[in-house]
BAFI-3210 file (N, C-alpha, C; in Angstrom, 3 decimals, decimal comma, padded with zeros to 6 digits):
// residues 177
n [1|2|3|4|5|6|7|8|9|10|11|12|13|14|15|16|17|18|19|20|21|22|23|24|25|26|27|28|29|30|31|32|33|34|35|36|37|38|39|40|41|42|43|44|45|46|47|48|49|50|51|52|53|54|55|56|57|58|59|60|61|62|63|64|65|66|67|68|69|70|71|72|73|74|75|76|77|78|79|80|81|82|83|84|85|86|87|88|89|90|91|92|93|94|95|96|97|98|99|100|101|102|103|104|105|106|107|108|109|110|111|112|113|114|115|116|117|118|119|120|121|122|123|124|125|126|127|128|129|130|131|132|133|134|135|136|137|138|139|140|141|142|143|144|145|146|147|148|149|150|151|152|153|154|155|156|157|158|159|160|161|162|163|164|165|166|167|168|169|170|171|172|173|174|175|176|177]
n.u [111,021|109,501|108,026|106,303|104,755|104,254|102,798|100,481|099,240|097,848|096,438|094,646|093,574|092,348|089,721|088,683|087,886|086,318|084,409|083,343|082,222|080,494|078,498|078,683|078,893|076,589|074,414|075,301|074,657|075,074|072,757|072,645|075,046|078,078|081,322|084,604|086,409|087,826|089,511|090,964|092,572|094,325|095,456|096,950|098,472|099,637|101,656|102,806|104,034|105,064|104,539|103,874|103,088|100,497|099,377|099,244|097,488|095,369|094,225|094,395|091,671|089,972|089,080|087,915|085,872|084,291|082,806|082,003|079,952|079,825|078,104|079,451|082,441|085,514|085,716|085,996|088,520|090,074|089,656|090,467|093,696|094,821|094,328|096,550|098,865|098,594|099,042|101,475|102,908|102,512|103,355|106,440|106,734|105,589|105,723|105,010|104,491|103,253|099,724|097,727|098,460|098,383|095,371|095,062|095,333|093,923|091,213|091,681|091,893|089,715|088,448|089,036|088,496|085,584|084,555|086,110|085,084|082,021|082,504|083,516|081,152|079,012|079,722|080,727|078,527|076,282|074,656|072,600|074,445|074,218|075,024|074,704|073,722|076,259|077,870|076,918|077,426|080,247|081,160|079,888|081,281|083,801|083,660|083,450|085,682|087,963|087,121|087,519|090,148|091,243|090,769|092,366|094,640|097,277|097,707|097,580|099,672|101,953|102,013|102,269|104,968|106,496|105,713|107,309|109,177|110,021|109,719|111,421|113,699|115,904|116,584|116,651|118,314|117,795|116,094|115,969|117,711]
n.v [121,689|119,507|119,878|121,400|120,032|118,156|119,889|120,167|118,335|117,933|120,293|119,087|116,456|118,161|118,520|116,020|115,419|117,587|116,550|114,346|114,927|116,751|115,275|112,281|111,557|113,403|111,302|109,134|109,926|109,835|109,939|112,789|113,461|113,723|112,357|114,116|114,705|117,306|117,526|115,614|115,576|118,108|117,760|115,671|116,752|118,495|116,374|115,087|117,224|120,205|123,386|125,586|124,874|123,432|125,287|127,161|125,813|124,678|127,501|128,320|126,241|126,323|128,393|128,387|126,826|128,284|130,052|128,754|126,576|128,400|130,268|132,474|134,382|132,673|131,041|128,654|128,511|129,554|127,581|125,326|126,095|126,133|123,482|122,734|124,025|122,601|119,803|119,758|120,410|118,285|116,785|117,248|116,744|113,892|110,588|109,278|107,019|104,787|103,325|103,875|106,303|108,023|107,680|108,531|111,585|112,573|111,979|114,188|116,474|116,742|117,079|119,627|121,028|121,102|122,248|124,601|125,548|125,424|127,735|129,803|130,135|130,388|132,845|135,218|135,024|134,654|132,941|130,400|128,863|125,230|122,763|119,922|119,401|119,719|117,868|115,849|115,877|115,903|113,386|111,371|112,520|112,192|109,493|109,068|109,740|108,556|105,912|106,047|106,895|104,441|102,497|103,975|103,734|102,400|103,633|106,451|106,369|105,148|107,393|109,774|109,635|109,293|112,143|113,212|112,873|114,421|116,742|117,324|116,442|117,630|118,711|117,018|115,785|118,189|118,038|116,935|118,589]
n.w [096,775|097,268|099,144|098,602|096,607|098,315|100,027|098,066|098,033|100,133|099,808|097,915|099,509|101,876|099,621|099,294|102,020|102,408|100,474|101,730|103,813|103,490|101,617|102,514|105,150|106,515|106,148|107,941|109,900|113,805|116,520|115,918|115,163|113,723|112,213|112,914|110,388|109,619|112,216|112,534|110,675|110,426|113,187|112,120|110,410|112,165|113,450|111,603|110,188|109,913|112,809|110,823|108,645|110,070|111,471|109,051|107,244|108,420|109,192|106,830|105,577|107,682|107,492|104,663|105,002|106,959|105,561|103,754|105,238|107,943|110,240|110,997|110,243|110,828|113,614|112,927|111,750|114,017|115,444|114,042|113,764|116,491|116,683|114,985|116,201|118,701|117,438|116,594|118,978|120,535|118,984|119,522|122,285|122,296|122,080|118,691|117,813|119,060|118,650|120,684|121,855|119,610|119,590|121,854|121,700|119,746|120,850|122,972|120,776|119,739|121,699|122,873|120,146|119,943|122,378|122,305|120,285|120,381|122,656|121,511|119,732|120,945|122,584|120,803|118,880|120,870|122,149|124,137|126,012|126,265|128,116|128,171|125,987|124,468|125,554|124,772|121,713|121,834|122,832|121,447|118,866|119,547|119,401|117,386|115,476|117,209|116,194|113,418|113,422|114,251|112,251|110,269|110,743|110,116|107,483|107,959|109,410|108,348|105,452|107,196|108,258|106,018|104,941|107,671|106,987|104,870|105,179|107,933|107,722|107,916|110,675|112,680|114,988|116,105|117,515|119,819|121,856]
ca.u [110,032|108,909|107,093|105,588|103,853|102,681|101,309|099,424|098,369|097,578|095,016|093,751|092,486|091,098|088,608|088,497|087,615|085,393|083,444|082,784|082,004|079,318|077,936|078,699|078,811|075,450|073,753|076,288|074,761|074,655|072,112|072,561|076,891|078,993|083,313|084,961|087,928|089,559|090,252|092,192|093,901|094,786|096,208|098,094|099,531|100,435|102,296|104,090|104,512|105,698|103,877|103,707|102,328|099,697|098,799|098,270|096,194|094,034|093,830|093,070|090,771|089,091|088,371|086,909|084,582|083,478|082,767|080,672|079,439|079,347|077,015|080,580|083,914|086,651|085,410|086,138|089,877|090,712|090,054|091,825|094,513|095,170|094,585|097,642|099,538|098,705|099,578|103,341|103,414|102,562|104,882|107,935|106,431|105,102|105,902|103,710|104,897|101,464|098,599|096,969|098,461|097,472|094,190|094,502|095,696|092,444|090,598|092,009|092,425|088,376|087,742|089,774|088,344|084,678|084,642|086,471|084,275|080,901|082,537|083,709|080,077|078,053|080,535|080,399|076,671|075,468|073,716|072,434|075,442|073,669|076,074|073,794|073,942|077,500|078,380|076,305|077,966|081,927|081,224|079,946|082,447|085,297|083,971|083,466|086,831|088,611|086,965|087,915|091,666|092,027|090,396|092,643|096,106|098,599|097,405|097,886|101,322|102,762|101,969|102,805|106,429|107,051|105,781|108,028|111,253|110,405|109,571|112,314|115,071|117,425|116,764|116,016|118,449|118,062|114,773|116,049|118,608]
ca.v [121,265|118,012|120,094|121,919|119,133|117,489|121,204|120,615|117,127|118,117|120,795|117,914|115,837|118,729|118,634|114,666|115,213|117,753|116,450|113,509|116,005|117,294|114,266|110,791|111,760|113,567|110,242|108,671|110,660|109,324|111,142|114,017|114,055|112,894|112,536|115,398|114,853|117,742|117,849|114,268|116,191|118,920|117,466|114,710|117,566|119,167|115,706|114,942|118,124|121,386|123,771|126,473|124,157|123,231|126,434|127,340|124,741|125,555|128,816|128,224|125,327|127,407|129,946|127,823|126,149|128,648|130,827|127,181|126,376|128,854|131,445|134,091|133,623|132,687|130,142|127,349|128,786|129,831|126,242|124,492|126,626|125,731|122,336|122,260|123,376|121,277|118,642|120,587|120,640|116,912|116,293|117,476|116,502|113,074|109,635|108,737|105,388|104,032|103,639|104,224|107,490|108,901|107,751|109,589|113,202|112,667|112,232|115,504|117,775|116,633|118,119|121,148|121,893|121,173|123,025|126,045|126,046|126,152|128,618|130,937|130,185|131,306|134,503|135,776|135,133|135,035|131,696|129,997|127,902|124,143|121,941|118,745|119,092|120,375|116,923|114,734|116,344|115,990|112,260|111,101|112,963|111,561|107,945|108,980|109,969|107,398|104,651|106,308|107,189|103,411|102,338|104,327|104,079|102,326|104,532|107,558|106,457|104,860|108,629|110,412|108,926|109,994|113,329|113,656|113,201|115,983|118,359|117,079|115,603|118,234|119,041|115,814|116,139|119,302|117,788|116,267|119,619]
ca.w [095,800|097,390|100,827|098,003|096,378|099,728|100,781|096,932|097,889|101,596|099,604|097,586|100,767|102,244|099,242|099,286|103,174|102,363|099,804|102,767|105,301|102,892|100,796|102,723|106,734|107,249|105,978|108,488|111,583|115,256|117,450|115,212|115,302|112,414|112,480|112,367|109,984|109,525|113,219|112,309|109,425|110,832|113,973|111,319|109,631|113,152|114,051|110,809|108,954|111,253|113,075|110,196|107,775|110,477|111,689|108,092|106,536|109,592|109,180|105,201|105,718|108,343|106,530|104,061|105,791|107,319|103,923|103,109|106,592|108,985|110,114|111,480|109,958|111,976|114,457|112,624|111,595|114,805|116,472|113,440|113,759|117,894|117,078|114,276|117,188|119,248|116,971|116,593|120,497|120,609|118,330|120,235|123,636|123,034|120,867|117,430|117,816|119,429|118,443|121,722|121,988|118,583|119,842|123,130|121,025|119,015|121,895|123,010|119,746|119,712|122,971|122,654|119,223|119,820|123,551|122,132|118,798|121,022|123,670|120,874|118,857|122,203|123,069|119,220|118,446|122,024|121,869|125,593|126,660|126,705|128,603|127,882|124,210|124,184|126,076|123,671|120,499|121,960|123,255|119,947|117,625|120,090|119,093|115,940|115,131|117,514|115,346|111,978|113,857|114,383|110,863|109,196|111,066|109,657|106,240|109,346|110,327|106,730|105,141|108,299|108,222|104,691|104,952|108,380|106,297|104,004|106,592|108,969|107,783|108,399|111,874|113,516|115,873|117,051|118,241|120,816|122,925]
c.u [109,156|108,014|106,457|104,747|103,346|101,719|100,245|098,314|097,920|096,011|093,923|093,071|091,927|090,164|088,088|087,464|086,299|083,860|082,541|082,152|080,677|078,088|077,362|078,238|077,308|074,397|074,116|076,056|074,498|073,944|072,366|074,236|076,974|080,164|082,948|086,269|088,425|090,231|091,284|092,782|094,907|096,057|097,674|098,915|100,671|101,686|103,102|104,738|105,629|104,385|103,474|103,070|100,683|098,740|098,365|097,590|094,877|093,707|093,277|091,622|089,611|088,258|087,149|085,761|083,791|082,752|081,822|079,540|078,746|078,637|078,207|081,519|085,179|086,918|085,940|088,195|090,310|090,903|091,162|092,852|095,355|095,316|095,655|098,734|099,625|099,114|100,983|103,477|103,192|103,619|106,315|107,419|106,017|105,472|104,500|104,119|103,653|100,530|097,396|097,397|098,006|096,062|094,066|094,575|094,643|091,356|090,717|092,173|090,391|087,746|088,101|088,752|086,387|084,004|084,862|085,293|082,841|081,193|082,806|082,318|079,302|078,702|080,247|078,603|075,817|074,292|073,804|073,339|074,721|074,235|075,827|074,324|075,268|078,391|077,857|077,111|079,725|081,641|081,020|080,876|083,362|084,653|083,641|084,418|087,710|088,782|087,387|089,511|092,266|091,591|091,494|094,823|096,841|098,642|098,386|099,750|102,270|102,857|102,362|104,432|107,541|107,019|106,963|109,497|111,385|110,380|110,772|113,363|115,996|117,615|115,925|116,952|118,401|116,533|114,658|117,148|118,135]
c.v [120,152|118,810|121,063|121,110|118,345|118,637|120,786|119,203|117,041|119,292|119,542|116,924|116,790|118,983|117,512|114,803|116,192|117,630|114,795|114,176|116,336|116,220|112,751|111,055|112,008|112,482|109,162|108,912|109,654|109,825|112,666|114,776|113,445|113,401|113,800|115,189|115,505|118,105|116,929|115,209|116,932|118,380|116,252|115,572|117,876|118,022|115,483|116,272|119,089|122,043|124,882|125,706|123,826|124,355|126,976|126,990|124,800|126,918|128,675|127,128|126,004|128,236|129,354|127,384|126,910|129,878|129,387|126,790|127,572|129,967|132,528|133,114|133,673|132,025|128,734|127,690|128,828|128,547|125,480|125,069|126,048|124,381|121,939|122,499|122,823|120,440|119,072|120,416|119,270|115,958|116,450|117,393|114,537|111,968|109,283|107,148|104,196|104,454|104,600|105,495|108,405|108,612|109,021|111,270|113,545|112,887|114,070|116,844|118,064|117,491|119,094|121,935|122,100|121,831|124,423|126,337|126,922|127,628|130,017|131,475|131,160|133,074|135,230|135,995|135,234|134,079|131,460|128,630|126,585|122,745|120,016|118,368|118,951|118,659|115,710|114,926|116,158|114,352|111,755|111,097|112,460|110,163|107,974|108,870|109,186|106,467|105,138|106,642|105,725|102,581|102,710|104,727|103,484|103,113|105,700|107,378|105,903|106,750|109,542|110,560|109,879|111,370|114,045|113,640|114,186|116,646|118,322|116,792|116,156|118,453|118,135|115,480|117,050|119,233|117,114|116,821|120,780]
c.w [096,353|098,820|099,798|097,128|097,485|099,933|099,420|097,572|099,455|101,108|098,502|098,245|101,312|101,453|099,467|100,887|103,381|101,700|100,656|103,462|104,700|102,221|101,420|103,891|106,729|106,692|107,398|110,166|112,856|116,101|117,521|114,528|114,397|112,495|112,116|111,506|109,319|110,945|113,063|111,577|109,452|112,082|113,343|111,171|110,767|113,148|113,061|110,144|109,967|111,735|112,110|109,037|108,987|110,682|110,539|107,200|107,599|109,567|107,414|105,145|106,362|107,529|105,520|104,133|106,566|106,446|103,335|104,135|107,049|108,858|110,662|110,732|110,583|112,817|114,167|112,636|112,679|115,550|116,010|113,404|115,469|117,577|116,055|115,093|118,297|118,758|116,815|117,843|120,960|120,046|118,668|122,085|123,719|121,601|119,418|117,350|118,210|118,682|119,381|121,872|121,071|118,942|121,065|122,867|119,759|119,592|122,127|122,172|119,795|120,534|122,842|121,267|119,603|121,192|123,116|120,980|119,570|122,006|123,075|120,457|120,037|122,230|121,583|118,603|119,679|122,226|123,376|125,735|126,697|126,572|127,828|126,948|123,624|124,484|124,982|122,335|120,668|122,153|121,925|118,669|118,228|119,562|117,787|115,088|115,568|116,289|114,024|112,362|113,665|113,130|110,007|109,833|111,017|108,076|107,198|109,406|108,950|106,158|106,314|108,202|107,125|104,348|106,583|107,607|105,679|104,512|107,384|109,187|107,997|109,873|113,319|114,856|117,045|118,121|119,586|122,377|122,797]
res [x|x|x|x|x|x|x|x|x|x|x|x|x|x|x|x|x|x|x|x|x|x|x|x|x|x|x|x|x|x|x|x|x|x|x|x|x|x|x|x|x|x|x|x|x|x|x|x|x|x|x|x|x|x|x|x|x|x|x|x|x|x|x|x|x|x|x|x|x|x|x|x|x|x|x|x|x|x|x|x|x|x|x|x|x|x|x|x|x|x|x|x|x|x|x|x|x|x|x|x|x|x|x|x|x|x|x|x|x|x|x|x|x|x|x|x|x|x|x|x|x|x|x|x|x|x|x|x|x|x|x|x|x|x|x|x|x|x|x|x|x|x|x|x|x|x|x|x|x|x|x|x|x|x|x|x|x|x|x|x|x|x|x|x|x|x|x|x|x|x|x|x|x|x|x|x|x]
***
């Protein structure tokens, strides 16, 4: 019952996050970029929740957004979907105990998602690859999201914590043979 009211209140920030994404951010822009946070969300979920909760709040979120957003559907799901496990494969490979490292797996879920997004967007629609732009739009959103990663992380790692016990508490050793 209790990993069934976080999944409710895990779909209640993805509206909270999207009604930012839509309303507050593109006022918010930097040389045309604005955060991305549901790559933070997603990759949170990956690190506290499991990987089947990640993988499918990315795959529903996805979907969503790109049913609001996008011009194909699927692009968006399929990245947030890699990057929930990634955050599951971070999570049994690497400590949440730093800060500096949840920064550096933000860094990285960033690049991963916004590399694969364009490389899928081009291959699918057949758009002209433009490295330039592609580099201006990942550099930005990585300090976009950094600075809102370290803004918002002892919130990040207090809630993190609490949702790892419900997800985890039974098989917290086996996390470690």
């Amino acid at each position: 019952m209790k990993k069934f009211g976080i999944s409710i209140l895990f779909f209640i920030t993805f509206i909270i996050i999207y009604l930012l994404q839509a309303n507050i951010f593109p006022s918010l822009k930097i040389a045309g970029v604005m955060p991305n946070l549901f790559v933070i969300f997603i990759l949170w979920i990956g690190l506290f929740a499991n990987t089947i909760e990640a993988v499918g709040f990315g795959l529903i979120m996805g979907v969503l957004i790109d049913l609001i957003y996008g011009k194909v559907i699927g692009i968006t799901a399929v990245m947030l979907c890699v990057i929930g496990y990634l955050g599951a494969y971070f999570d049994k490979n690497f400590s949440k105990e730093s800060k500096f490292k949840i920064v550096l797996m933000v860094i990285g879920a960033t690049l991963i998602y916004e590399i694969g997004y364009y490389a899928l967007g081009g291959l699918i629609i057949g758009y002209d690859f433009e490295w330039l732009k592609l580099m201006k739009i990942v550099i930005f959103e990585i300090i976009y999201n950094v600075l809102i990663t370290i803004i918002l992380y002892p919130m990040i790692q207090n809630l993190g914590y609490k949702v790892d016990r419900a997800f985890k508490r039974n098989n917290i050793l086996t996390r470690y043979f």
